[in-house]
MINU-682726 format. One record per residue (C-alpha): residue number from 1; x, y, z. Coordinates in nm, 3 decimals. Layout:
<sites>
SITE resi u v w
SITE NUM X Y Z;
...
</sites>
This chain:
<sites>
SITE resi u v w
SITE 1 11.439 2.412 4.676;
SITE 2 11.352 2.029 4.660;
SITE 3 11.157 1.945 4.983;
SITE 4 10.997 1.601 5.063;
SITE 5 10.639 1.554 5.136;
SITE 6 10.532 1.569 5.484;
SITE 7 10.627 1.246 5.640;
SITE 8 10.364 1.105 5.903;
SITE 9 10.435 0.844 6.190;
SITE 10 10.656 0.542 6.015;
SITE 11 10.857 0.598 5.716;
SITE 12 10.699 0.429 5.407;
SITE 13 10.883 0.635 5.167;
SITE 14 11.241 0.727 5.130;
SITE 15 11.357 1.088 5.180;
SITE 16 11.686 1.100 5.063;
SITE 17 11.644 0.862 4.714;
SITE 18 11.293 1.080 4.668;
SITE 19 11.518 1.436 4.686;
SITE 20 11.793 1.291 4.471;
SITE 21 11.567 1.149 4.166;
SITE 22 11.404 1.479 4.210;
SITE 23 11.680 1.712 4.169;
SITE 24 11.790 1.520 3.863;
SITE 25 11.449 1.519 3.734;
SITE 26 11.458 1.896 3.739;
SITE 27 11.833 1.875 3.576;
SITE 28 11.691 1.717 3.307;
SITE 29 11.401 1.901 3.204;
SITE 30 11.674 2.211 3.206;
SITE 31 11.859 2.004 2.975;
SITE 32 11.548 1.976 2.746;
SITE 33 11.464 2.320 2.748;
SITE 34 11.857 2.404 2.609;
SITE 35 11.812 2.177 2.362;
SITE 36 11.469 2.269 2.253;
SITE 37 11.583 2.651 2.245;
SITE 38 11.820 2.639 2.063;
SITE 39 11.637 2.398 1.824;
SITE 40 11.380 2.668 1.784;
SITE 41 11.653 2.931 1.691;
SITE 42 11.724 2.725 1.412;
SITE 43 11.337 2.846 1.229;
SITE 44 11.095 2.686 1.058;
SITE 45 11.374 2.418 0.848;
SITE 46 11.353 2.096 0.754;
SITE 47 11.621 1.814 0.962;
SITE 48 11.896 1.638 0.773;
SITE 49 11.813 1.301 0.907;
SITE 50 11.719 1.149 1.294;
SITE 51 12.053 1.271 1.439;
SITE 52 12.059 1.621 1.464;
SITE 53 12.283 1.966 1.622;
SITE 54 12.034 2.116 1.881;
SITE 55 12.285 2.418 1.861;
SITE 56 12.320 2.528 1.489;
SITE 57 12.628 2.680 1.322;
SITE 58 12.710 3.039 1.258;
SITE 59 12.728 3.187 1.636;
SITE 60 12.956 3.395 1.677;
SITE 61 12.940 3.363 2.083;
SITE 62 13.019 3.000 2.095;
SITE 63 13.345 2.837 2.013;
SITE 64 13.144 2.554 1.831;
SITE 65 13.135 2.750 1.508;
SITE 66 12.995 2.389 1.351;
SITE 67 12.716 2.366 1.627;
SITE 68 12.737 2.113 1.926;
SITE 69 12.425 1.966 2.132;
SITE 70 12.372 1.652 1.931;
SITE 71 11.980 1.510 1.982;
SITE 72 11.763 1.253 1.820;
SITE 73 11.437 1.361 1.707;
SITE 74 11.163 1.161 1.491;
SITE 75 10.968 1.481 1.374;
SITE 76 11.124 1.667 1.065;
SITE 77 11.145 2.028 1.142;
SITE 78 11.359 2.247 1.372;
SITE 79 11.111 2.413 1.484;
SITE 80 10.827 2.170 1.603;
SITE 81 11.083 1.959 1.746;
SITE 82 11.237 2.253 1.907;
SITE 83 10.887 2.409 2.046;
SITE 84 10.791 2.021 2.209;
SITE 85 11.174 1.984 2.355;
SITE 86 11.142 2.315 2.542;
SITE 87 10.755 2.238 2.629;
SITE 88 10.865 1.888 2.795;
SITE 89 11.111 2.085 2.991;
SITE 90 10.888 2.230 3.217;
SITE 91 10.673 1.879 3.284;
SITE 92 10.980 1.692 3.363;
SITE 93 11.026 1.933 3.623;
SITE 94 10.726 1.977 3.737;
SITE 95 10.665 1.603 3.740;
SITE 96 11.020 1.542 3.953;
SITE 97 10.931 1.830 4.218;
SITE 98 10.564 1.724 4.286;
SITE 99 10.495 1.396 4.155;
SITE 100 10.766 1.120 4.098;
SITE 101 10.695 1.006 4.447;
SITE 102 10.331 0.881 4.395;
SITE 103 10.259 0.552 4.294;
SITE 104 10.299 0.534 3.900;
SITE 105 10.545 0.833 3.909;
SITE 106 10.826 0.678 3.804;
SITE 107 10.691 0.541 3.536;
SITE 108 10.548 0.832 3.416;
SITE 109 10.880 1.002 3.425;
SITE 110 11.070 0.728 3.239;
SITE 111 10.747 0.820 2.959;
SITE 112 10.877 1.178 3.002;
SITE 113 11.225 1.119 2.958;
SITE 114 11.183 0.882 2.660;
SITE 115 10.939 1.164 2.493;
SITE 116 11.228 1.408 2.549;
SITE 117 11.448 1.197 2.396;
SITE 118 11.245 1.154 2.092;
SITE 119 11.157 1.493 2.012;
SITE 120 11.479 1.643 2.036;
SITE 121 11.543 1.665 2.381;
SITE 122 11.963 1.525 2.398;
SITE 123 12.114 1.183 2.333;
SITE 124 12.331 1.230 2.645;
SITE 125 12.041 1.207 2.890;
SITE 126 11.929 0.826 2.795;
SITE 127 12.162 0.689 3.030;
SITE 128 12.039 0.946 3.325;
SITE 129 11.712 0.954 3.302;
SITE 130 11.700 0.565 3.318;
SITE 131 11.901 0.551 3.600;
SITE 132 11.676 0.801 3.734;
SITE 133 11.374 0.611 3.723;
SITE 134 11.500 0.282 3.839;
SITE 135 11.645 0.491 4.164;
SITE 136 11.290 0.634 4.183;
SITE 137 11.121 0.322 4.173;
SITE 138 11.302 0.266 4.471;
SITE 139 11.146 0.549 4.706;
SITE 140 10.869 0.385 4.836;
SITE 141 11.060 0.079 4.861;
SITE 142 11.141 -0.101 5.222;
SITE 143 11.535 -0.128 5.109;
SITE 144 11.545 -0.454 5.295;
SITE 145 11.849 -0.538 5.055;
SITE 146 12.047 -0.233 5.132;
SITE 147 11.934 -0.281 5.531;
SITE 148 12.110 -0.596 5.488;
SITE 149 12.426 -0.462 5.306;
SITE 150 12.493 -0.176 5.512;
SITE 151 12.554 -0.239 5.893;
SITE 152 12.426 0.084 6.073;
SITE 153 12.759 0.246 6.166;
SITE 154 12.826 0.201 5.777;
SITE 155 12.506 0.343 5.694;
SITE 156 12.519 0.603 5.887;
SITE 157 12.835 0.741 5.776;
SITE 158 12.775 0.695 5.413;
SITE 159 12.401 0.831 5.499;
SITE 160 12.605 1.194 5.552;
SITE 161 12.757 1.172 5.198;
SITE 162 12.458 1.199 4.946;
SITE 163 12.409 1.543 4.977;
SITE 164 12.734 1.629 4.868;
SITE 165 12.752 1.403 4.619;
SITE 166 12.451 1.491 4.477;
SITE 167 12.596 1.873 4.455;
SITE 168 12.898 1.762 4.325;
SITE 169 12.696 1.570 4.039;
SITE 170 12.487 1.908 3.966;
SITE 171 12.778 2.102 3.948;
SITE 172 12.932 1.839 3.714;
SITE 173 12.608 1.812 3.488;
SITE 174 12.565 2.196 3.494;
SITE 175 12.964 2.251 3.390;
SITE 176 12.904 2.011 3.090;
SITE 177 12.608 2.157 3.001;
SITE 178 12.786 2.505 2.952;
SITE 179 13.060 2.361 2.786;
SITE 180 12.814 2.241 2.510;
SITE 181 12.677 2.531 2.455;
SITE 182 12.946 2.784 2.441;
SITE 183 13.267 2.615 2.514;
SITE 184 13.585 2.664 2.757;
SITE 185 13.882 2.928 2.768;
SITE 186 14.015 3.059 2.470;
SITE 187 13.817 3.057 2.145;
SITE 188 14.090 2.889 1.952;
SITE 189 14.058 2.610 1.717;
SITE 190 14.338 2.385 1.863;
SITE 191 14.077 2.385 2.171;
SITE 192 13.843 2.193 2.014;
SITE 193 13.969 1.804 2.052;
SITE 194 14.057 1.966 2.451;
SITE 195 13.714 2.030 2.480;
SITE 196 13.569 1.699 2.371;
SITE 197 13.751 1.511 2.599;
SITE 198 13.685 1.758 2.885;
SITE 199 13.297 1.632 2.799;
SITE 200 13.385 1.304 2.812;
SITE 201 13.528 1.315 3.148;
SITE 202 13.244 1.530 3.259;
SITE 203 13.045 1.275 3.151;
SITE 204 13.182 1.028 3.333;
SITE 205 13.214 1.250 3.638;
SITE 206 12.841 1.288 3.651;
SITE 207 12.768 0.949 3.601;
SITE 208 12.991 0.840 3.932;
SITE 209 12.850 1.122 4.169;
SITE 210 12.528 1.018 4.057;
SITE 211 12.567 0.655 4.115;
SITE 212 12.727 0.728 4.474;
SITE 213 12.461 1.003 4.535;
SITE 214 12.223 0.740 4.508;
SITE 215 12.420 0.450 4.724;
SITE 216 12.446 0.719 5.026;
SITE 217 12.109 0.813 4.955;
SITE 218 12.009 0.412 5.009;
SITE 219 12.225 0.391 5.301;
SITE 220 12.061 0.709 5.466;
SITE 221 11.722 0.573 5.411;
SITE 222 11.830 0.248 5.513;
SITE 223 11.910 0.369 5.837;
SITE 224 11.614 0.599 5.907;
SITE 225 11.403 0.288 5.858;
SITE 226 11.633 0.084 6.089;
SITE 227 11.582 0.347 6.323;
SITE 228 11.156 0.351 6.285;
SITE 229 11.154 0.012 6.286;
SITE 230 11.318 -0.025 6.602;
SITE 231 11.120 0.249 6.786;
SITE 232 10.739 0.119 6.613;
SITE 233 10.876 -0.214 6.811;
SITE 234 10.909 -0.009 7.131;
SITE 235 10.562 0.122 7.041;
SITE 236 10.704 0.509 7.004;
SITE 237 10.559 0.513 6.689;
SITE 238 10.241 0.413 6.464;
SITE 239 10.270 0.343 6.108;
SITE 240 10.110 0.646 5.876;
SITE 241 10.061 0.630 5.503;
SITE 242 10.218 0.874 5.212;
SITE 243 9.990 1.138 5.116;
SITE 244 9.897 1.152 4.733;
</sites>
């Protein structure tokens, strides 16, 4: 469970944008290890170019009997790139649970996600993982725009929404991620062209809950630091720093 690091006195970072970028943090180094797994199964081979099928053909448990996944990956052999997909996994979400909130951690997380990429890790996830990091850089950010954009009863009611819209995006991502690996309903060829647009629209799907997930999570933080700044000017409060 994705829990925030003990807030002290004034709010200098933001809780919901920190819980948000860290949940898809972890989403993503989930989506590495599939990748790298199944690049692994694939043994000790040579690639047939940059652009490769993280899931190979031949499964007989999969309705993509001509292998799905589709990665990038600058090193030459299933294998290797397999093994370094599935071992960037696990610091992606290791980074996203303990770190992305400290000062340089979004940066070091757009370096994960770009390794990831690189080695095999899905083409998919370019788009995410940036939008990832530039909501992250945002956590420790005073969100003076958004305090401007959102008048409080607005914030406030949006600042109820990110939670669910960050499920629904999870449940989205999760769905597609399934669907690439051993497809939907009936094994039958005529599925096939069904299936690719159901990614597509998955796709889409996950990219809208995430991009509202976000603008609720703004609004919510927007609104907890209306709220601290209004009692540290009726001296309720004092201001306390972000533990490393």
């Amino acid at each position: 469970m994705v829990t925030a690091p003990p807030k002290t006195a004034l709010q200098n970072y933001n809780t919901a944008t920190w819980r948000i970028a860290s949940s898809l943090g972890v989403l993503l180094g989930i989506s590495s290890l599939n990748h790298g797994v199944f690049e692994m199964l694939q043994g000790n081979h040579s690639t047939t170019g940059f652009v490769i099928k993280a899931l190979g053909p031949g499964y007989g448990w999969t309705v993509w009997t001509h292998g799905s996944e589709p990665a990038f990956t600058i090193v030459p052999n299933f294998l290797l790139t397999g093994i370094l997909a599935t071992l960037i996994g696990p610091v992606m979400i290791f980074w996203s649970l303990r770190c992305i909130h400290r000062p340089g951690g979004p940066s070091i997380f757009l370096l994960l996600g770009v390794t990831s990429f690189l080695v095999g890790g899905g083409m998919a996830q370019v788009l995410l993982f940036t939008l990832n990091w530039a909501a992250a850089t945002r956590i420790r950010s005073s969100l003076r725009f958004w305090c401007w954009l959102f008048p409080a009863p607005v914030g406030r009611v949006l600042g109820k929404l990110w939670p669910w819209a960050l499920a629904g995006a999870a449940v989205f991502f999760l769905a597609a991620l399934e669907i690439a690996v051993v497809g939907y309903g009936p094994h039958v060829p005529v599925q096939m062209e069904l299936l690719g647009k159901l990614l597509w629209r998955l796709a889409l799907a996950i990219v809208l809950s995430l991009l509202l997930s976000f603008l609720c999570g703004f609004a919510h933080d927007a609104a907890a630091r209306r709220t601290d700044a209004a009692s540290l000017q009726h001296g309720t409060i004092q201001v306390g720093k972000l533990p490393l």
